[in-house]
ZAVEX-480898 format. One record per residue (C-alpha): x, z, y. Coordinates in steps of 0.02 Angstrom, whole numbers, padded with zeros to 5 digits, always signed. Layout:
N
XZY
...
END
This chain:
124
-00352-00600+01355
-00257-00565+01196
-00213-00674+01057
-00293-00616+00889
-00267-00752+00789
-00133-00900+00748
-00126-01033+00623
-00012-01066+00483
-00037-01255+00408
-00011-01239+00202
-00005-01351+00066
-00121-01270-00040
-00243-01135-00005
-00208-01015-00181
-00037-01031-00163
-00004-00976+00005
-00124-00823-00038
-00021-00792-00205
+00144-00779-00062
+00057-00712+00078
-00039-00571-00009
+00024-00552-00197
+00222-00555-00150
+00230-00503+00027
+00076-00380+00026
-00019-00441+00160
-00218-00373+00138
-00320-00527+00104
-00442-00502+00237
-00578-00665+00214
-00587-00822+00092
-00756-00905+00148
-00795-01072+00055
-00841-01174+00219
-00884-01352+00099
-00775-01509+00085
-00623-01412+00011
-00628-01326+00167
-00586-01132+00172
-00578-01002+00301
-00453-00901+00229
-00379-00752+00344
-00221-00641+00292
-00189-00499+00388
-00168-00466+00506
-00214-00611+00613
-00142-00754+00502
-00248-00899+00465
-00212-00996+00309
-00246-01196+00364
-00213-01301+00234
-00147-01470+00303
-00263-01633+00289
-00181-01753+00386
-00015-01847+00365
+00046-01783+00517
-00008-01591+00492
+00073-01591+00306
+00218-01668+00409
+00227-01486+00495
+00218-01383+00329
+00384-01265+00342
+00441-01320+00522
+00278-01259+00605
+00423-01193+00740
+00569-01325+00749
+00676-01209+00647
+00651-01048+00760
+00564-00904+00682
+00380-00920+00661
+00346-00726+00608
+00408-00536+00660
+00325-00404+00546
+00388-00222+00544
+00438-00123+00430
+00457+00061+00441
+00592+00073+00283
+00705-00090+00284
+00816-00062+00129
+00651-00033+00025
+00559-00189+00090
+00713-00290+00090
+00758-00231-00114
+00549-00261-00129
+00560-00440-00072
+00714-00484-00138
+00669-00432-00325
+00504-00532-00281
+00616-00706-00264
+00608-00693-00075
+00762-00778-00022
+00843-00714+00132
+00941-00820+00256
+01017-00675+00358
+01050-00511+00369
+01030-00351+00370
+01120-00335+00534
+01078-00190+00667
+01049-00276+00835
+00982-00166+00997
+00804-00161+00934
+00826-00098+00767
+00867-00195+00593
+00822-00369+00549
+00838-00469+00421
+00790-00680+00411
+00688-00734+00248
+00586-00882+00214
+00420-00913+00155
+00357-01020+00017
+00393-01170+00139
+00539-01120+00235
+00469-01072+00390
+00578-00928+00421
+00519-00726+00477
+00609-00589+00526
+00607-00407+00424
+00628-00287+00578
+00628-00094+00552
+00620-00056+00745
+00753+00055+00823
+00624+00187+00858
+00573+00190+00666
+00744+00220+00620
END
């Protein structure tokens, strides 16, 4: 077994794509219209957009962790995505700082759920 896919409950389809794809540069990978105001929307990889339609799932918008981080993506140039991000509004809540396994850095997304920046030691 292998986990391909995970969840991330939004607000609002569009504008976790405009985050998601436009200022982080994930590839938009599927938007299927599934009826009701219901999409199928995948970023990638292996993100699903759900946009929250109960009280107690828009409760979870931006804490879909407790606080811990939700997301690691690489990076193969850290300064560059880190200056990218930065000049796109992404706010930052730590680093850069070197640990063992190579650079990280803590930003947030459009709700706060919080992802680490890590150039890996061996892509140094």
């Amino acid at each position: 077994m292998q986990v391909v896919q995970t969840a991330l409950i939004v607000r609002d389809y569009d504008e976790a794509i405009a985050f998601y794809v436009e200022i982080l540069g994930m590839p938009l990978l599927e938007d299927t219209d599934l009826g009701n105001a219901k999409r199928w929307v995948r970023v990638g990889p292996g993100l699903l957009l759900a946009r929250a339609v109960t009280d107690e799932q828009r409760a979870r918008i931006g804490d879909q962790t407790g606080g811990r981080v939700f997301l690691f993506v690489h990076t193969d140039d850290f300064a560059r995505d880190h200056a990218r991000l930065t000049a796109r509004g992404v706010t930052f809540v730590s680093g850069p700082r070197d640990e063992p396994y190579g650079t990280v850095g803590v930003f947030l997304d459009l709700y706060g759920n919080k992802i680490d920046l890590i150039q890996p030691a061996s892509a140094s």
